[in-house]
SELOVEX-883138 format. One line per 5 residues: their letters; for each residue z, x, y of N, C-alpha, C. Coordinates in steps of 0.2 Angstrom, whole numbers. Example, Ala and Ser with C-alpha at 12.3 -4.5 7.8 and 13.67 -1.06 7.14 Angstrom:
as> 39:66:-28:39:62:-22:39:66:-16 | 35:64:-11:36:68:-5:39:64:0
***
This chain:
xxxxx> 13:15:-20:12:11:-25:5:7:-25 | 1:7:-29:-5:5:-31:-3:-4:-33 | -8:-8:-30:-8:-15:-29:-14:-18:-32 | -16:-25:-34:-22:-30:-33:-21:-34:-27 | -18:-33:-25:-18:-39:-18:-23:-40:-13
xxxxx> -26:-35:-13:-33:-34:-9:-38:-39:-14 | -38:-35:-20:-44:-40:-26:-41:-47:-27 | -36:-48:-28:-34:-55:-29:-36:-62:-23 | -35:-56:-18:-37:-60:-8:-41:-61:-10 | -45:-57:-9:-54:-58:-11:-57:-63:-15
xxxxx> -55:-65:-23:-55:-66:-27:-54:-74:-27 | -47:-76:-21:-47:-83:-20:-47:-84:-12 | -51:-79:-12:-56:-81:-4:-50:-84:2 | -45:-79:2:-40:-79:7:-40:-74:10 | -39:-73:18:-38:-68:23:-30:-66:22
xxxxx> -27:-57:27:-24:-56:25:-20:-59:29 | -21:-63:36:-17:-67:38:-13:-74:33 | -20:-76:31:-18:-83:25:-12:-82:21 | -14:-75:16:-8:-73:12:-3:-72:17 | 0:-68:21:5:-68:21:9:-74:25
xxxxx> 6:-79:29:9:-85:32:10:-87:25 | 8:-89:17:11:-92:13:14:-88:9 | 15:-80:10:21:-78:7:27:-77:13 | 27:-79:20:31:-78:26:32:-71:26 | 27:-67:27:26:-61:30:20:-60:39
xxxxx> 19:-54:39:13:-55:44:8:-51:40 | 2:-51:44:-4:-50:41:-3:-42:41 | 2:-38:46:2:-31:45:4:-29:37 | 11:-32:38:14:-31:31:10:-30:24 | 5:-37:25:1:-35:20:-6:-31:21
xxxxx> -6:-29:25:-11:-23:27:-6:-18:21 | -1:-16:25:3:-11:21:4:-11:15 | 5:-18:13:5:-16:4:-2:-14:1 | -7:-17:4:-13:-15:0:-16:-10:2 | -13:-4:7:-12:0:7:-9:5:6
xxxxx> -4:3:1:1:9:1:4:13:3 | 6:9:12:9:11:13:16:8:13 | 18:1:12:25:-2:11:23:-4:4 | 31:-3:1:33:-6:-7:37:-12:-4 | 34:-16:-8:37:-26:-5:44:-26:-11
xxxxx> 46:-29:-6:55:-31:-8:52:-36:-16 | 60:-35:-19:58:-39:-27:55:-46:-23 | 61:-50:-19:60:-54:-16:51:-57:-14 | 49:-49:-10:40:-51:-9:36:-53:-16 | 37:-48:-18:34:-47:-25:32:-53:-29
xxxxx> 40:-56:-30:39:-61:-34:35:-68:-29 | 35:-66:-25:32:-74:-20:24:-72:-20 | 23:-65:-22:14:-65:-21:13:-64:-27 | 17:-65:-31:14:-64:-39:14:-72:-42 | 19:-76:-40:19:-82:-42:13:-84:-38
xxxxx> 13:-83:-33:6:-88:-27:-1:-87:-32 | -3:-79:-36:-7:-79:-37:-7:-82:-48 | -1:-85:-50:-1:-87:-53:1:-80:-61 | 4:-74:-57:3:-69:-63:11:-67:-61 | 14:-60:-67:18:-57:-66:19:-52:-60
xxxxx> 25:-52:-59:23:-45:-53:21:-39:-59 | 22:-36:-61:19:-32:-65:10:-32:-66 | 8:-38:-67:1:-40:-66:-2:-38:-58 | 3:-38:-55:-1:-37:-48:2:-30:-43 | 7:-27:-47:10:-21:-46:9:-15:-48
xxxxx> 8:-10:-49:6:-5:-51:13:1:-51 | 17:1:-55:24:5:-58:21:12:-60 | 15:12:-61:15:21:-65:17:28:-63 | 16:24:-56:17:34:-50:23:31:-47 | 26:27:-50:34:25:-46:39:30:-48
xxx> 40:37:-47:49:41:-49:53:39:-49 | 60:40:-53:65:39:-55:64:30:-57 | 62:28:-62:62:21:-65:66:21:-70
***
């Protein structure tokens, strides 16, 4: 699943450690998501979507997700 969480880090000048100590993750995790390699629980989702002030949908990318 395709992400902004890279661009949004960037954009509000946080490390990947930053973000995830204030969504209670580790820095891997979100290595992973902005990788594509981990899809974040609704749970994550909704914590790095509020932090950055948008929809999860805004910061998620659903189009190559199968069976929706």
């Amino acid at each position: 699943m395709k992400t902004r969480i890279a661009e949004l880090r960037k954009q509000n000048k946080l490390s990947q450690e930053e973000l995830g100590l204030i969504v209670g993750v580790t820095r891997q995790t979100i290595t992973s998501l902005e990788t594509g390699k981990y899809a974040a629980s609704l749970v994550l989702a909704y914590k790095i979507a509020k932090h950055f002030g948008l929809t999860i949908e805004d910061v998620f990318d659903f189009s190559e997700v199968e069976d929706l």
